[in-house]
N, CA, C and O atoms as a GROMACS GRO file, in nm:
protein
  476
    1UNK      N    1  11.254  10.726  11.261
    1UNK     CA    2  11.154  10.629  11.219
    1UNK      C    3  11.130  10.530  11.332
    1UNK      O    4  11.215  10.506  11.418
    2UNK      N    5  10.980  10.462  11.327
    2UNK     CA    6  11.011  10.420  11.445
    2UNK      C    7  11.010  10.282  11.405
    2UNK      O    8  10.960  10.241  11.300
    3UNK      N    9  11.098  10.175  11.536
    3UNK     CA   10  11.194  10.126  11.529
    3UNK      C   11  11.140   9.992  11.481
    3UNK      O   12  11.223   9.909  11.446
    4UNK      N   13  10.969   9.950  11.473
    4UNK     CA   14  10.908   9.852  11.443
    4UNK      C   15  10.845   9.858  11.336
    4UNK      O   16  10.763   9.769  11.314
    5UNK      N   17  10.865   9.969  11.234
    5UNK     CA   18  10.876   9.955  11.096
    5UNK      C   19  10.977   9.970  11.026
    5UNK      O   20  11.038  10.077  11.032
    6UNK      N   21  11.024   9.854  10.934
    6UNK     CA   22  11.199   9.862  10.887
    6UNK      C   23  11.124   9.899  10.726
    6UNK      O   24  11.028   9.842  10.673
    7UNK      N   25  11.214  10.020  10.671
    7UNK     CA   26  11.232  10.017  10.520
    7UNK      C   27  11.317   9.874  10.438
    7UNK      O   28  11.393   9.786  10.478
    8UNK      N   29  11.267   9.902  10.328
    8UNK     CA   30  11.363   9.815  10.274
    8UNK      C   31  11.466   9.864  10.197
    8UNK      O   32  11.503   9.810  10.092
    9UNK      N   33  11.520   9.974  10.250
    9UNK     CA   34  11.613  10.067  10.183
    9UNK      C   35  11.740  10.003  10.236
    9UNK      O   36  11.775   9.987  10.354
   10UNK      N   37  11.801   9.972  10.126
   10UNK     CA   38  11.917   9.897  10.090
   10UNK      C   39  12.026   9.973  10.093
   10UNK      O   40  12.128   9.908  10.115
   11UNK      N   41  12.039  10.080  10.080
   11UNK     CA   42  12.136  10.205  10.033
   11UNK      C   43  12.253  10.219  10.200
   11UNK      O   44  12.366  10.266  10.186
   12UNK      N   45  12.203  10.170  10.348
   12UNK     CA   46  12.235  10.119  10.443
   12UNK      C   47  12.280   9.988  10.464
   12UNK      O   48  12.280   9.948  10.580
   13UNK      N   49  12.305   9.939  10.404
   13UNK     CA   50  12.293   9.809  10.428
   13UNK      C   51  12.460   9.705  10.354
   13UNK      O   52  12.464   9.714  10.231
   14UNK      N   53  12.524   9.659  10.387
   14UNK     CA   54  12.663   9.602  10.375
   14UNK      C   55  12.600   9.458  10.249
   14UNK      O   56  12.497   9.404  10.289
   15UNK      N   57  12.629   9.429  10.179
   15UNK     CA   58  12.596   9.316  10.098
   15UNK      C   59  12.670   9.225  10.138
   15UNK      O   60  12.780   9.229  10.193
   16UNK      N   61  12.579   9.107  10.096
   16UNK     CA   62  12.674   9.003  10.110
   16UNK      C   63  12.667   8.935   9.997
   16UNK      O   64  12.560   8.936   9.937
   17UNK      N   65  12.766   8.871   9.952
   17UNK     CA   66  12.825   8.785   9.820
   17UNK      C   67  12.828   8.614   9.844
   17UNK      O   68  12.893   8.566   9.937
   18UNK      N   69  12.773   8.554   9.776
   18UNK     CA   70  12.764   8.438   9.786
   18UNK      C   71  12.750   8.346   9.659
   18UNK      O   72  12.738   8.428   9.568
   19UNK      N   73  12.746   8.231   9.610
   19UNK     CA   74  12.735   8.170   9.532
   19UNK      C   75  12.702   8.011   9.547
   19UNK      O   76  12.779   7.941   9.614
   20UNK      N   77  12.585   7.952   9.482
   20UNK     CA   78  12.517   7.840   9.567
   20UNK      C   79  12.657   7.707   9.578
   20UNK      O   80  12.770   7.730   9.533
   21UNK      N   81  12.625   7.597   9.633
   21UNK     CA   82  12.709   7.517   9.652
   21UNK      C   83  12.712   7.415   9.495
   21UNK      O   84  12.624   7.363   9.428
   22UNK      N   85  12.901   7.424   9.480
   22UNK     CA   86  12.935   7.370   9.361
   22UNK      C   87  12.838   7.220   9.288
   22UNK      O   88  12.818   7.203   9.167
   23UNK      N   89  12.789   7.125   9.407
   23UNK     CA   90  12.759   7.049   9.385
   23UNK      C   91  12.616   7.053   9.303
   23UNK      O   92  12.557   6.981   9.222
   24UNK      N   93  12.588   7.199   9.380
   24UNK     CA   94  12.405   7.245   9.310
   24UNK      C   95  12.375   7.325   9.168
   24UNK      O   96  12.269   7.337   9.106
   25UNK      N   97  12.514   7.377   9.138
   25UNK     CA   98  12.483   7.405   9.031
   25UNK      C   99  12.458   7.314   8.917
   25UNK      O  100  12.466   7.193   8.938
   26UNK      N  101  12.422   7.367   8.774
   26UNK     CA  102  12.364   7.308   8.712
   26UNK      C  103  12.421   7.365   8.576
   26UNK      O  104  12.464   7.277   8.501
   27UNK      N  105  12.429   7.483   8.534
   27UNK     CA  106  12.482   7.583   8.448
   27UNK      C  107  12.501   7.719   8.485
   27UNK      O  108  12.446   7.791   8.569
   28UNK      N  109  12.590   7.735   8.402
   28UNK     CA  110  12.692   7.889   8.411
   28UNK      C  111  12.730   7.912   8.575
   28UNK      O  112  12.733   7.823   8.660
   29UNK      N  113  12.749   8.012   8.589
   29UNK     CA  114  12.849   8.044   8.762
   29UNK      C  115  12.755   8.179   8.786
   29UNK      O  116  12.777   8.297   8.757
   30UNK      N  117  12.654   8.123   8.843
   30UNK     CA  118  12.536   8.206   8.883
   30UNK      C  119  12.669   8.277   9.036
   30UNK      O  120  12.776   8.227   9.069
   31UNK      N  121  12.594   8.413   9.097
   31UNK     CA  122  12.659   8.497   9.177
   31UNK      C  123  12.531   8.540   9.246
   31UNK      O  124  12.428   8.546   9.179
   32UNK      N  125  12.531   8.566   9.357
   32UNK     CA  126  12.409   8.608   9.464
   32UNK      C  127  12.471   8.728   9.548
   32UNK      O  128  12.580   8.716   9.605
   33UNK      N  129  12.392   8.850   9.552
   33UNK     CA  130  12.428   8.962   9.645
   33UNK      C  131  12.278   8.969   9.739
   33UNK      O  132  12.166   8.982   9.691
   34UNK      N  133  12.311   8.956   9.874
   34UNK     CA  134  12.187   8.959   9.966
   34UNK      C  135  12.212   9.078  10.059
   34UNK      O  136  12.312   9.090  10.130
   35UNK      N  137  12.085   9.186  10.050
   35UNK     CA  138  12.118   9.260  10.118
   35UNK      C  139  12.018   9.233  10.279
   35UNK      O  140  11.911   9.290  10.259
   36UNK      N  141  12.018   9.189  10.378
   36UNK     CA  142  11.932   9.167  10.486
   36UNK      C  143  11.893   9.294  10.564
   36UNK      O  144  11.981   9.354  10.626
   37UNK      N  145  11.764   9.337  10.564
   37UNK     CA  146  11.747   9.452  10.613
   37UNK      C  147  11.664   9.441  10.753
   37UNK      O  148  11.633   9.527  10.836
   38UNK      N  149  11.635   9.274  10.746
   38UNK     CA  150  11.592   9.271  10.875
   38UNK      C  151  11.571   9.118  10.978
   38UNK      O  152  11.467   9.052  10.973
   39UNK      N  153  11.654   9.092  11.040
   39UNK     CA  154  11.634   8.974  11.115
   39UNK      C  155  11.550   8.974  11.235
   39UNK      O  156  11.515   9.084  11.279
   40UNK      N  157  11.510   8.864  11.297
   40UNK     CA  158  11.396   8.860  11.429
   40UNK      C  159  11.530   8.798  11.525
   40UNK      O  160  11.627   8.737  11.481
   41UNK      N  161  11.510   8.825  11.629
   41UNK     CA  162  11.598   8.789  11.722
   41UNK      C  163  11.660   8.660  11.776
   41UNK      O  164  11.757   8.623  11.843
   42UNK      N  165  11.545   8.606  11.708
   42UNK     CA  166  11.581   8.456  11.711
   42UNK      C  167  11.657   8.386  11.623
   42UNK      O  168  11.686   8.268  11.642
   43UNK      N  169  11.694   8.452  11.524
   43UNK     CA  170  11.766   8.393  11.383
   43UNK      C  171  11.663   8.319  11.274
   43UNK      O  172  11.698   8.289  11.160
   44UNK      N  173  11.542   8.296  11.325
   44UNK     CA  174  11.466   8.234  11.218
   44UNK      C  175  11.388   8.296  11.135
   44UNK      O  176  11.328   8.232  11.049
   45UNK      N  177  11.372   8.459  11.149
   45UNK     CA  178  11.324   8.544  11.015
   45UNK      C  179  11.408   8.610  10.935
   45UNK      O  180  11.518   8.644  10.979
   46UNK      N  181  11.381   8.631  10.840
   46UNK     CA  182  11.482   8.745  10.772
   46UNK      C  183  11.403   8.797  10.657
   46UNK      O  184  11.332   8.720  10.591
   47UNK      N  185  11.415   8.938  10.627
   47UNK     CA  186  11.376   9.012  10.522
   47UNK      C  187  11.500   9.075  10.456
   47UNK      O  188  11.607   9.077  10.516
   48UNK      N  189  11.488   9.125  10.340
   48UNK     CA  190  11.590   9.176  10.267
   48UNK      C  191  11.562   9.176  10.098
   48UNK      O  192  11.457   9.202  10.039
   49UNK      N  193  11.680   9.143  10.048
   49UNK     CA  194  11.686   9.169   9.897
   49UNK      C  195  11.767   9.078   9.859
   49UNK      O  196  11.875   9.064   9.916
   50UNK      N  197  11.729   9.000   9.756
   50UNK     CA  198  11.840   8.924   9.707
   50UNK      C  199  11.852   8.981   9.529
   50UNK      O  200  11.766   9.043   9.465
   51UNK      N  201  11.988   8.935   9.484
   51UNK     CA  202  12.002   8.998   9.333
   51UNK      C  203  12.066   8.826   9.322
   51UNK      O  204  12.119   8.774   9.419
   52UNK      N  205  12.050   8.761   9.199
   52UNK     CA  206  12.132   8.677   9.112
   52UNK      C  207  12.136   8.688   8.993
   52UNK      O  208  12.039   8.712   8.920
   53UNK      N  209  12.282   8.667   8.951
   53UNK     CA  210  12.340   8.652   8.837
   53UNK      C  211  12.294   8.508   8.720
   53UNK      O  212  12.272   8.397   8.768
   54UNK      N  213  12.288   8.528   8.603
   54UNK     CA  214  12.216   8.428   8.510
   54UNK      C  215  12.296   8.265   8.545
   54UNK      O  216  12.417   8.255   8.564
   55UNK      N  217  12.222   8.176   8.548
   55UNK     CA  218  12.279   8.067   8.598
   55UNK      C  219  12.156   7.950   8.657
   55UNK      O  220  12.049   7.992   8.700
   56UNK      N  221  12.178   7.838   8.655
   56UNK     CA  222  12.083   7.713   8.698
   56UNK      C  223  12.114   7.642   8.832
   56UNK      O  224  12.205   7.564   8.860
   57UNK      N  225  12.005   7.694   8.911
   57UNK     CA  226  12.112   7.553   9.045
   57UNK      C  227  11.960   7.457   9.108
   57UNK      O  228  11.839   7.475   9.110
   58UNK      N  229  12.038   7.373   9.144
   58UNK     CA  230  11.928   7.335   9.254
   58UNK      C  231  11.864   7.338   9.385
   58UNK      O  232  11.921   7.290   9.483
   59UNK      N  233  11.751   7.391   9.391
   59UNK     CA  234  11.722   7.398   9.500
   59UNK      C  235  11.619   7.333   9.573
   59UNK      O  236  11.523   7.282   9.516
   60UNK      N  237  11.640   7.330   9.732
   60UNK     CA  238  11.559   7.239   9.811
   60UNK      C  239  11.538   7.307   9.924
   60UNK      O  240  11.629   7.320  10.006
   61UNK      N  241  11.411   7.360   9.944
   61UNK     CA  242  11.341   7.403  10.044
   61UNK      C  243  11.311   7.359  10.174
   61UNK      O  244  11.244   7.256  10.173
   62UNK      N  245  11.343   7.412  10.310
   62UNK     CA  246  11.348   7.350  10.441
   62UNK      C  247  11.300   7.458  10.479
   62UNK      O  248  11.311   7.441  10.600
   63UNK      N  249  11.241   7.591  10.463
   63UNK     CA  250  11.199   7.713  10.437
   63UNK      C  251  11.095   7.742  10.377
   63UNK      O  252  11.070   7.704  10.262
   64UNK      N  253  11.000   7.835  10.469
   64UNK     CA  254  10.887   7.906  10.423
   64UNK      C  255  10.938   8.047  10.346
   64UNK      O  256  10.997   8.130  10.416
   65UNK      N  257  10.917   8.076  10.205
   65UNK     CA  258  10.926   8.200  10.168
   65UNK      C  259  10.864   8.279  10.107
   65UNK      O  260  10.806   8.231  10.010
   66UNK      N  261  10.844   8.450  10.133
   66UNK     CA  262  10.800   8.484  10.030
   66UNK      C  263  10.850   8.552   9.914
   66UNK      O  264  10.943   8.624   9.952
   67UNK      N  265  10.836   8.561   9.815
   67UNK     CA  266  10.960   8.634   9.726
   67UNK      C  267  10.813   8.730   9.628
   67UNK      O  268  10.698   8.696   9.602
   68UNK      N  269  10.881   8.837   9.604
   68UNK     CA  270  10.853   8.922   9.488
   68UNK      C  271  10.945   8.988   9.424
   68UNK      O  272  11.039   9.036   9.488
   69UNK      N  273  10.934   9.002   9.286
   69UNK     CA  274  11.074   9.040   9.200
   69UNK      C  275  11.044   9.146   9.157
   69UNK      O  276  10.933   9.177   9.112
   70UNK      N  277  11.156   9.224   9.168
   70UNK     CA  278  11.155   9.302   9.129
   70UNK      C  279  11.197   9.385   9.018
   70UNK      O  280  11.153   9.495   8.985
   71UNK      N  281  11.320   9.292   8.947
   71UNK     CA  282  11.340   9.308   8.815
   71UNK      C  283  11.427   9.189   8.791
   71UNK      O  284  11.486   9.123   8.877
   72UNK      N  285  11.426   9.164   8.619
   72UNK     CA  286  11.513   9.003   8.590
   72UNK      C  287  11.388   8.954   8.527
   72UNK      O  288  11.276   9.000   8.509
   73UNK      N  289  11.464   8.818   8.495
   73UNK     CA  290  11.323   8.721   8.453
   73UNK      C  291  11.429   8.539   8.519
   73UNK      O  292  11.535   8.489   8.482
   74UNK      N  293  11.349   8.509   8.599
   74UNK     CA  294  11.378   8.351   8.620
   74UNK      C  295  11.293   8.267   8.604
   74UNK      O  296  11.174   8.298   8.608
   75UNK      N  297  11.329   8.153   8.586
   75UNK     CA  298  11.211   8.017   8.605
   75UNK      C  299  11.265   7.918   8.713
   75UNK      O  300  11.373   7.860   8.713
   76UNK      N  301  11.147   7.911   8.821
   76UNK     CA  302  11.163   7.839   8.882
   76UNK      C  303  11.077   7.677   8.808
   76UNK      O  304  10.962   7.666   8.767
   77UNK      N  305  11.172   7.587   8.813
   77UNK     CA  306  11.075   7.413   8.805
   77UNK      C  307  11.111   7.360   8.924
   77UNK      O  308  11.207   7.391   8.995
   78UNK      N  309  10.994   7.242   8.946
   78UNK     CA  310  10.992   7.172   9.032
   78UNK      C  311  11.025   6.989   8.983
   78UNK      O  312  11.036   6.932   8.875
   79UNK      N  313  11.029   6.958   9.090
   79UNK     CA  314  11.128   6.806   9.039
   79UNK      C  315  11.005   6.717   8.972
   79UNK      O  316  11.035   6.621   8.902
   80UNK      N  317  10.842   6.756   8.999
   80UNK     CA  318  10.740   6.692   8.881
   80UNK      C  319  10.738   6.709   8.762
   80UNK      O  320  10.660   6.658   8.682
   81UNK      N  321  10.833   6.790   8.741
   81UNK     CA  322  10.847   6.866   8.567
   81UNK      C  323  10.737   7.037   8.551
   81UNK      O  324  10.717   7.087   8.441
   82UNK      N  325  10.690   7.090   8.662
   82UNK     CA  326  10.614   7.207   8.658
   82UNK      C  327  10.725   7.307   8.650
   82UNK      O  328  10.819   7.324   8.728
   83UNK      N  329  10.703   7.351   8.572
   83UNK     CA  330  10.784   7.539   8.602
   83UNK      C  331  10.677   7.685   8.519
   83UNK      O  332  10.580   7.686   8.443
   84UNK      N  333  10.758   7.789   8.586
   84UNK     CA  334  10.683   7.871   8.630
   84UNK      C  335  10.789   8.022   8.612
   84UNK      O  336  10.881   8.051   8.689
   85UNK      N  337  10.734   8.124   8.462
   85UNK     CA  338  10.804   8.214   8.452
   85UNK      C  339  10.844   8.289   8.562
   85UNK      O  340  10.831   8.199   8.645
   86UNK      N  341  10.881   8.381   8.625
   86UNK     CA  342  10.881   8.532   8.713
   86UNK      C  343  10.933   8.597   8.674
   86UNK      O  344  11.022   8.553   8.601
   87UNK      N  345  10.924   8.732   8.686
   87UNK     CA  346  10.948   8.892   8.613
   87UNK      C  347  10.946   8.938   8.722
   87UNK      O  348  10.964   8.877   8.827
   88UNK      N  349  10.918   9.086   8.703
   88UNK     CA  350  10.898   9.240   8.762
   88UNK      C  351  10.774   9.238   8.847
   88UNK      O  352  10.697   9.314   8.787
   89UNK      N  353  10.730   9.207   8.924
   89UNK     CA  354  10.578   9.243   8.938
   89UNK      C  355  10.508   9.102   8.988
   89UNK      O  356  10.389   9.084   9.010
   90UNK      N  357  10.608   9.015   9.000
   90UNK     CA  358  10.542   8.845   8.992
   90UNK      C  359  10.589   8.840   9.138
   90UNK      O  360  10.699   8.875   9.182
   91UNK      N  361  10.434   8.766   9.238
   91UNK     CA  362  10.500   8.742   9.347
   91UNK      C  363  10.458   8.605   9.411
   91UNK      O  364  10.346   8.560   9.385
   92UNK      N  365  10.525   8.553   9.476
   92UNK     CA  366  10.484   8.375   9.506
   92UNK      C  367  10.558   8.371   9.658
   92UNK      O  368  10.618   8.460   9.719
   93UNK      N  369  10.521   8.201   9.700
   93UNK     CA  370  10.571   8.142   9.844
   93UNK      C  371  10.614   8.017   9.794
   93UNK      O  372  10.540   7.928   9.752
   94UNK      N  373  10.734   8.016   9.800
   94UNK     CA  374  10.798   7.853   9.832
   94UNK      C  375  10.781   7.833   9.954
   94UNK      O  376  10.813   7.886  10.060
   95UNK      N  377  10.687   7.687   9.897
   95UNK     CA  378  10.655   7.625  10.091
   95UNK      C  379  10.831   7.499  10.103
   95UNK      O  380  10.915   7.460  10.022
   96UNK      N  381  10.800   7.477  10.276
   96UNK     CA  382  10.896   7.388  10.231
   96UNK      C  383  10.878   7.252  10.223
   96UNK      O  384  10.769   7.224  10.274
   97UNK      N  385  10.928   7.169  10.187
   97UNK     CA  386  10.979   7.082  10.073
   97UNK      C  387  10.941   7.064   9.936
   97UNK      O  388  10.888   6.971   9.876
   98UNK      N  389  10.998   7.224   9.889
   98UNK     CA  390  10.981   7.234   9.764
   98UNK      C  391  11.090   7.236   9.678
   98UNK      O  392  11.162   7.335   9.695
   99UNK      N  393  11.141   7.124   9.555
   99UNK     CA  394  11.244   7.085   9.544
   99UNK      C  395  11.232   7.108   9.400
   99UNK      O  396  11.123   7.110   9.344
  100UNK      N  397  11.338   7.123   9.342
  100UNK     CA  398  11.368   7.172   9.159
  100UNK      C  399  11.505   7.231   9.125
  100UNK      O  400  11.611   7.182   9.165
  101UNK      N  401  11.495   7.346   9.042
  101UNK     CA  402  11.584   7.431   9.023
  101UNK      C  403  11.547   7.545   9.014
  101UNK      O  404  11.426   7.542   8.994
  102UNK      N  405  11.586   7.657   9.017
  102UNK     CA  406  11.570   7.790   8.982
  102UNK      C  407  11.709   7.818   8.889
  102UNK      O  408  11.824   7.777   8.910
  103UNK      N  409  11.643   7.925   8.745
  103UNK     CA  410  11.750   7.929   8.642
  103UNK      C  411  11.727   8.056   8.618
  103UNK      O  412  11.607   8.078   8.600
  104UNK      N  413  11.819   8.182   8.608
  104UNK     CA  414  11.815   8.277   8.654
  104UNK      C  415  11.879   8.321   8.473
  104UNK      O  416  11.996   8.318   8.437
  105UNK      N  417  11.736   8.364   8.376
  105UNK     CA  418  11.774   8.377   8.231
  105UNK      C  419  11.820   8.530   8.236
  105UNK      O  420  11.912   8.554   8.158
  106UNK      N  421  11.770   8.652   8.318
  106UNK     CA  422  11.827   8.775   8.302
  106UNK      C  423  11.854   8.824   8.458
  106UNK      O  424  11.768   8.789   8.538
  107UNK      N  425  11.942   8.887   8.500
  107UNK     CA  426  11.994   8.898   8.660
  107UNK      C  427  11.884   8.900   8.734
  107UNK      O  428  11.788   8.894   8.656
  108UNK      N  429  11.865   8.902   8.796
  108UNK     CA  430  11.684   8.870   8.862
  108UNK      C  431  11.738   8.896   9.013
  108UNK      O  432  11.821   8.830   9.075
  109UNK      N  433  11.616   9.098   9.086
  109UNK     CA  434  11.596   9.117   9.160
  109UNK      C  435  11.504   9.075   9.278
  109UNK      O  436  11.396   9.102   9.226
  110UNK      N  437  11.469   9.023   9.418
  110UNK     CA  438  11.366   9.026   9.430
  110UNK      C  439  11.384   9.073   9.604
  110UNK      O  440  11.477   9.068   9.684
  111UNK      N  441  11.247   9.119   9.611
  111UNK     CA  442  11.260   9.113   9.793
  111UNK      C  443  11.212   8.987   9.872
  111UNK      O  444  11.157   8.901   9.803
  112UNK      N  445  11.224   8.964   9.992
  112UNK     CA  446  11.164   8.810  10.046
  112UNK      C  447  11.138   8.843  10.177
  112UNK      O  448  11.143   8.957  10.225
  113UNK      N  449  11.110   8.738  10.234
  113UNK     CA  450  11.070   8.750  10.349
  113UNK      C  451  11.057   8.571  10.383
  113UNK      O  452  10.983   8.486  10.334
  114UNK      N  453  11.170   8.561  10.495
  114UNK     CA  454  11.208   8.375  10.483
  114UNK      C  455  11.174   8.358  10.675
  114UNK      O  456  11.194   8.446  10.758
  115UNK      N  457  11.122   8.228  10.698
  115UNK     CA  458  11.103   8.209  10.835
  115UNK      C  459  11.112   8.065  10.822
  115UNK      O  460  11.049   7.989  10.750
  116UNK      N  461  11.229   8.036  10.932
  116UNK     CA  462  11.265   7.902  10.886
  116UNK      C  463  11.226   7.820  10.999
  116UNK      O  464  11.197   7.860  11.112
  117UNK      N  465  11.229   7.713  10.961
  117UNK     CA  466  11.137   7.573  11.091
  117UNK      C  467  11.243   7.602  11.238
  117UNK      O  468  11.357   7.644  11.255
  118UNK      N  469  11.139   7.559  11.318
  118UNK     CA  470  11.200   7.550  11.456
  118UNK      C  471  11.328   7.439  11.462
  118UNK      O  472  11.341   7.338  11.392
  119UNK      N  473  11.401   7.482  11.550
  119UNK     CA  474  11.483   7.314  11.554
  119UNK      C  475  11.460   7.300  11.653
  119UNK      O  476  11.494   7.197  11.710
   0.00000   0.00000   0.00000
């Protein structure tokens, strides 16, 4: 294959396990498996897969992203009081400084695609 189109075939790919920071959660003991299938050389892109486990945390955006899910159901809100179902098929961009929670009601798949600010 050639070498400047990456699958997003996961089935290669080492997971990684993570879980947001104690201070951000919110409810239950949400769990994160990220599979990265593709970084830019610089460290500031990344594509891949993320999976989370049911759970509430907070989050705060310093990050452009795009996400589409692929299976699960979450709600992301924002700290104005807006929130916003996602499913199977639902796809969006957190710009950054976008600040709320994300609450993860059934394990919730998605793919992304993140490019983060210069320093």
């Amino acid at each position: 294959m050639n070498p400047l189109l990456v699958s997003f075939d996961i089935s290669a790919v080492t997971p990684e396990h993570d879980q947001p920071p104690a201070d951000r959660v919110v409810s239950g003991s949400p769990r994160f498996t990220t599979w990265n299938v593709d970084e830019s050389g610089d460290g500031r892109r990344f594509a891949g897969v993320w999976e989370a486990t049911p759970g509430t945390w907070r989050i705060a955006y310093d990050e452009w992203e795009f996400c589409s899910i692929i299976s699960g159901v979450s709600v992301i809100s924002d700290d104005d009081g807006g929130s916003v179902t996602v499913r199977a098929g639902d796809a969006f961009v957190l710009r950054p400084g976008f600040t709320g929670t994300w609450e993860v009601v059934e394990t919730t798949r998605k793919q992304y695609v993140i490019d983060l600010p210069q320093k």
